[in-house]
C-alpha positions, 0 to 999 in steps of 0.5 A, spaced: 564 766 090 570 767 094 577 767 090 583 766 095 586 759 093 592 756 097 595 750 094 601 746 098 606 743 094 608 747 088 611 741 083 608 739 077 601 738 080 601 744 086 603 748 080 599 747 075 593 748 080 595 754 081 597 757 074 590 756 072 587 758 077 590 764 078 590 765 070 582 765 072 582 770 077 583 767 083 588 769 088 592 764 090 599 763 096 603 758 093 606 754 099 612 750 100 617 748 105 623 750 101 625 757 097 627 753 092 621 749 091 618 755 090 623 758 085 622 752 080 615 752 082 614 759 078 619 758 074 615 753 071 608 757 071 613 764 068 615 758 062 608 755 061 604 762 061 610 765 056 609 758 052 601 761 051 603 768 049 607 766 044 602 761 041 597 766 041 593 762 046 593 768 052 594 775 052 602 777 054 597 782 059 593 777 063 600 773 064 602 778 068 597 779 071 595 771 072 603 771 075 601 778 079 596 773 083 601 769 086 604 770 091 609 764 095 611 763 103 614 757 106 609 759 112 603 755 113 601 760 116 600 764 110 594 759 107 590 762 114 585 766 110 584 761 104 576 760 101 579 753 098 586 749 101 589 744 095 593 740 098 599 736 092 604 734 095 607 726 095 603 720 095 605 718 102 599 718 108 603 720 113 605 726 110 598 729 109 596 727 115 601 732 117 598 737 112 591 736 115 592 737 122 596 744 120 591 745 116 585 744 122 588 747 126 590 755 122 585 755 116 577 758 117 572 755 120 568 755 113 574 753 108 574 747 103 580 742 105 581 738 098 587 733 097 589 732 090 591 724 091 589 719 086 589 713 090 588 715 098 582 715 100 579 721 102 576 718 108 583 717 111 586 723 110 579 727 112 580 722 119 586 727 122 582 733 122 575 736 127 571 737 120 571 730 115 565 734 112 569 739 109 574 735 106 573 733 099 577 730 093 579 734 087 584 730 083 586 734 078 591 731 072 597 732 068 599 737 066 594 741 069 594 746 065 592 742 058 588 736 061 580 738 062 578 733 069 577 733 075 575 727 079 572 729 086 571 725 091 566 724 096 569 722 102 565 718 108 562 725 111 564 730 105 558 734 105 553 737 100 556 744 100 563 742 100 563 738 093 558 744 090 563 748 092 569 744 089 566 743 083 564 750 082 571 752 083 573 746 078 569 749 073 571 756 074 578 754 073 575 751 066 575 743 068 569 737 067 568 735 074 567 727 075 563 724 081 566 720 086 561 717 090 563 711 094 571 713 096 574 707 094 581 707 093 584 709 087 577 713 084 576 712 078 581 714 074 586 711 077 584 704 078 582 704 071 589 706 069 592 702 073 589 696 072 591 697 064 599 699 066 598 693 071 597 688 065 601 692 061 607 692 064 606 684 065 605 683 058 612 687 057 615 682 063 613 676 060 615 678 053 609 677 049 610 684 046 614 690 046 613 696 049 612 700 042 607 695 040 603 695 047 602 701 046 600 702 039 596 697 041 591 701 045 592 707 041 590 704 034 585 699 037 582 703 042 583 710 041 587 712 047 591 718 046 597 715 049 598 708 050 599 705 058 607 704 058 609 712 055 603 714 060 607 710 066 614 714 063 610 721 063 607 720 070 612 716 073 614 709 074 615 710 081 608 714 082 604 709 078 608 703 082 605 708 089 598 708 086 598 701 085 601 698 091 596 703 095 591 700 091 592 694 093 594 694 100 586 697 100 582 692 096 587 686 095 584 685 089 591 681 085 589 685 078 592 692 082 598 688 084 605 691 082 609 686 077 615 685 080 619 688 074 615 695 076 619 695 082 626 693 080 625 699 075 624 703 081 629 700 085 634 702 078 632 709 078 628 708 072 622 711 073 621 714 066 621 720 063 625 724 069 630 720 069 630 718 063 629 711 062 623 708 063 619 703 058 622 707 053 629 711 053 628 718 053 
């Protein structure tokens, strides 16, 4: 199998696919539109890789040679030569849109094009470009390098072969893949979470019970690692606010209709553990 990876975006997401695919050995290009971008990019993979060496989880050799795989670039020129594009950059259609025509125009013929979106429908983004059938779904999650799946999405023309081959370079990167047959809005995962931070949030607004409490009351009654509210913290108020409202706008159904105290929260800057208020103070 091929080993080049390209990944567009190297934030949370865009770099956590890239440690653990060059930490499984793959060569990866790691592009962004800024240095900067960049730099904090890798930072962050350096500090992750160190973090597992000094647990004793990874050998202090493989981390270096792990980050010797990486390269960085600005161009998009860079990605030209890539077997698999991974495309993580912000929730915005528009801005993917961008992406995949660069792409559909620079990339070879035979590259698998995949977006790690976890609300726009794959059929949407594949639209702008000469191949829909090479266009796939692979939502990964975060932290990328401690969560174990990946949900890939069948597009309206994805191929057979373009999700073989997602799936075999998801599993070579140590991940469980999912299914995604139909190429609804928000997946599977996404509307399942959704649909939960929805009603909790409204639980919240409308003072039936704390945030604390909610939360216990998935984590004790149901076995959630982690209740609703401190997911929307860790992920982002404002991203989970993005997903529904996508969501929404697609299937109108009013169990993924945002409360209105998400978009106020937004609209304050109180978009969870980044700003360092959320649900909770952090």
């Amino acid at each position: 199998m091929a080993r080049k990876l390209a990944v567009i975006g190297a934030g949370l997401m865009g770099s956590g696919i890239a440690q653990v695919s060059a930490q499984a050995g793959w060569d990866v290009v790691l592009r962004d539109v800024t240095d900067e971008a960049l730099t904090r990019g890798t930072d962050g993979i350096k500090a992750s890789y160190d973090k597992f060496v000094s647990k004793g989880k990874l050998a202090a050799d493989d981390a270096e040679a792990a980050l010797g795989r990486i390269t960085t670039s600005t161009d998009m020129d860079a990605v030209a030569d890539a077997d698999i594009v991974v495309e993580a950059v912000f929730e915005k259609l528009e801005v993917k849109h961008e992406i995949f025509r660069t792409l559909d125009k620079i990339v070879r013929e035979d590259a698998v094009l995949a977006s790690n979106t976890s609300a726009i429908p794959i059929t949407k983004i594949a639209a702008v470009t000469e191949r829909p059938e090479r266009v796939v779904g692979a939502h990964f999650f975060s932290p990328v390098p401690m969560m174990q799946l990946c949900e890939l999405v069948r597009g309206y023309k994805t191929s057979d072969e373009t999700l073989a081959r997602t799936r075999e370079f998801a599993e070579s990167v140590g991940k469980t893949c999912i299914v995604v047959n139909r190429d609804v809005a928000g997946f599977v995962t996404t509307r399942l979470i959704s649909a939960l931070v929805v009603e909790a949030a409204k639980l919240y607004e409308s003072g039936v019970a704390t945030a604390e409490d909610i939360d216990i009351a998935c984590k004790l009654g149901f076995g959630h690692a982690m209740g609703p509210l401190a997911t929307a913290d860790l992920t982002g108020v404002d991203i989970l606010l993005h997903a529904t409202s996508n969501i929404y706008t697609e299937s109108q159904d009013e169990k993924f209709a945002p409360p209105e105290l998400m978009r106020r929260m937004v609209d304050a800057g109180d978009i969870g553990r980044k700003s360092g208020q959320g649900f909770y103070k952090h």
